[in-house]
C-alpha positions in Angstrom: 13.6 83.3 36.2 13.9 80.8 33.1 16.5 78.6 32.6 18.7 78.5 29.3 18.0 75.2 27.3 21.5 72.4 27.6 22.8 71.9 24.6 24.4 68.5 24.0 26.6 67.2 21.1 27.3 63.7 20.6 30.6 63.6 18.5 30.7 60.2 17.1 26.7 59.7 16.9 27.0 63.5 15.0 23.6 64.2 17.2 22.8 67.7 18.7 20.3 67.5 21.5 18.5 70.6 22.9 16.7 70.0 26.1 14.6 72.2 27.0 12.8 71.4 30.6 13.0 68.0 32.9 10.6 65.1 32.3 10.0 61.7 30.9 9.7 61.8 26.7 6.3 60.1 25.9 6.4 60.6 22.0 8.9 61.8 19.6 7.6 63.2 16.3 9.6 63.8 13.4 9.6 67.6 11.8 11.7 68.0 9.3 14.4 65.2 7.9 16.2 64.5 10.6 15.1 66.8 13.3 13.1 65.1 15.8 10.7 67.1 18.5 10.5 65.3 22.1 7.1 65.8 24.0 6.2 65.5 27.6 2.9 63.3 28.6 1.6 66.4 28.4 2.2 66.9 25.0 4.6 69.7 25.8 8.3 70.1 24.0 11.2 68.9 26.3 13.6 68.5 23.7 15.0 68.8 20.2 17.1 66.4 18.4 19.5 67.4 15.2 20.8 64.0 13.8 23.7 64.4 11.3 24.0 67.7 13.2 27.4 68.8 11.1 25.7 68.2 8.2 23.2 70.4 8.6 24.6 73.4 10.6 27.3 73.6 7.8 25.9 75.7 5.5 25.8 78.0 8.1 29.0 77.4 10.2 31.5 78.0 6.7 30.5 81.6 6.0 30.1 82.2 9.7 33.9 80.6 10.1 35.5 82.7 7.3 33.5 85.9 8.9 35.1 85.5 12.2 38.8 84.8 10.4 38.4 87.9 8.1 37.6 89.9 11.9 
């Protein structure tokens, strides 16, 4: 059985972290503007990091918001 990834959301940093297993980060690497990738020693994800996280889910939370209030 898998476990679900924790999702964390720091508020006043505006940071969304996604982990997705246990272990020490060794390297982050930059994918995109502002969305950094954490990897293992092994070179294996453990974690994704959304900085200005409101920013950049709100071009998809409005329509989704006025979906849900038209419902």
């Amino acid at each position: 059985m898998s476990k679900k990834p924790i999702v964390n959301y720091d508020t006043v940093s505006d940071v969304l972290y996604i982990v997705t297993r246990k272990g020490a980060e060794e390297e982050s690497v930059e994918v995109a503007p502002g969305i950094h990738v954490e990897l293992d020693e092994k070179g294996e994800v453990i974690g994704i990091e959304i900085l200005n996280a409101s920013a950049f889910f709100k071009p998809v939370a409005k329509p989704l918001y006025r979906h849900m209030q038209m419902a």
